[in-house]
C-alpha positions, 0 to 999 in steps of 0.5 A: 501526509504533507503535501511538501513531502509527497506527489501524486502518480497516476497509478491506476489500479482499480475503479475503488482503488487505492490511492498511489504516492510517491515520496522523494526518495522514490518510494512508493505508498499505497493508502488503502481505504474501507472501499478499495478493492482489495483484488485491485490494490494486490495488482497494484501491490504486486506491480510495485514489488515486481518493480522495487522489492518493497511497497509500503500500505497505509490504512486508517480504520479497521475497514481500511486495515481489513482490506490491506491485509486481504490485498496483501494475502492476494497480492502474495498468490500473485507474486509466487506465480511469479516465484516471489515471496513476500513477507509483511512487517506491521507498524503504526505511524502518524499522518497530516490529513486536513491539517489533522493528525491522525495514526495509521497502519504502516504495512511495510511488503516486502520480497522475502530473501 
């Protein structure tokens, strides 16, 4: 991501953990790597849904994406203890990491109506 763009916050959600930033306009990301924990990063997802309605996850990598998508499954069973349900909208988007472009997976979560 450019570093003009983003901030980091000090969202903790694990000791492998997803990476939190934050954009200007407030919206959270959560990037999601072959290590993160995907129990982890479903407290973290589930928090940020409970918190703002919507959560967007980035993975680069089909480890990082199989990952998202198992913390994504669990973060939904979270969130129906708690009457909420989710619903998951895939896209690609490009990202600036060291000054390279790279295409990453752009989950967008969000509470169901």
């Amino acid at each position: 991501m450019k570093s003009d763009r983003t901030t980091q916050l000090t969202r903790s959600v694990g000791e492998k953990s997803a990476q939190v930033v934050q954009h200007q306009n407030g919206e959270e990301v959560l990037k999601v790597s072959t290590r993160s924990r995907p129990s982890a990063v479903a407290g973290a997802i589930a928090g940020v849904i409970r918190e703002t309605g919507t959560a967007e996850v980035q993975s680069i990598g089909a480890g990082a994406a199989n990952q998202a998508i198992k913390a994504i499954a669990i973060a939904r069973s979270y969130l129906r203890e708690d009457g909420i349900d989710i619903m998951c909208v895939p896209s690609f988007i490009d990202v600036e990491i060291d000054q390279e472009e790279r295409t990453a997976i752009r989950l967008l979560v969000q509470k169901r109506s």
